[in-house]
Phi, psi and omega in degrees: 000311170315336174292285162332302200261028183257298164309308161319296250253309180288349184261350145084269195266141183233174173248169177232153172233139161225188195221134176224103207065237178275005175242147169314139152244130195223155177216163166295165181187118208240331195275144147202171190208121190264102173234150190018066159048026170222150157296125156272124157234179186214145152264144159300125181284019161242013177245168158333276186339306177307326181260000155298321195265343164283318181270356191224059193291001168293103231222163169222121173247150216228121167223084183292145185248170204281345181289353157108347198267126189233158181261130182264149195190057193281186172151182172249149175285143193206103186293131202289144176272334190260135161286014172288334169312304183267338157320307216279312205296333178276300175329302179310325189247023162042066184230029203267341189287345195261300208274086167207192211264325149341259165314332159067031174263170148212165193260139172269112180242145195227155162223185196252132180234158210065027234243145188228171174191124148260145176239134208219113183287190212263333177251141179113183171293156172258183186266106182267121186248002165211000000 
């Protein structure tokens, strides 16, 4: 898992793809967070995406690095039950302006199970790293 998210952290914005009904959507996403040995991400439970991820949880995230070498990174999506997650995860990423009793969002956070992940040069075989 340290491989993985050492690729995320250097490659700084990565994308998620879900799928809504047939067609693909893929959008940027920058936060995570690595706790009890899984990556955590989070969505808002006020976007699309959240509710693409309720009726799909099959999801793929994609990250390139300047060395040209990009991460494959697939699973079902599995929402966390203790909101200690997505606290910890707006406090790390400064998201207190979107997530708060104001605004009345909140971030949903997930991680991925069933997750296969590649690190893949631009020419050659990848690497399978989980």
């Amino acid at each position: 898992m340290s491989k993985v998210k050492d690729f995320l952290a250097e490659a700084g914005v990565f994308f998620m793809a879900t799928v809504d009904g047939d067609q693909p959507k893929l959008r940027p996403l920058g936060a995570f967070i690595e706790e009890d040995g899984r990556l955590i991400f989070g969505v808002g439970d006020f976007k699309a995406v959240y509710r693409q991820m309720t009726a799909n949880p099959l999801v793929e995230i994609v990250a390139c690095k300047p060395d040209g070498h990009w991460l494959r990174y697939t699973g079902r999506a599995v929402f966390e039950d203790d909101y200690k997650y997505a606290e910890q995860m707006i406090r790390e990423s400064h998201l207190e302006m979107i997530y708060n009793e104001q605004t009345g969002n909140k971030l949903m956070a997930f991680h991925l199970e069933d997750a296969v992940a590649f690190d893949i040069p631009v020419m050659g075989e990848g690497e399978k790293l989980l």
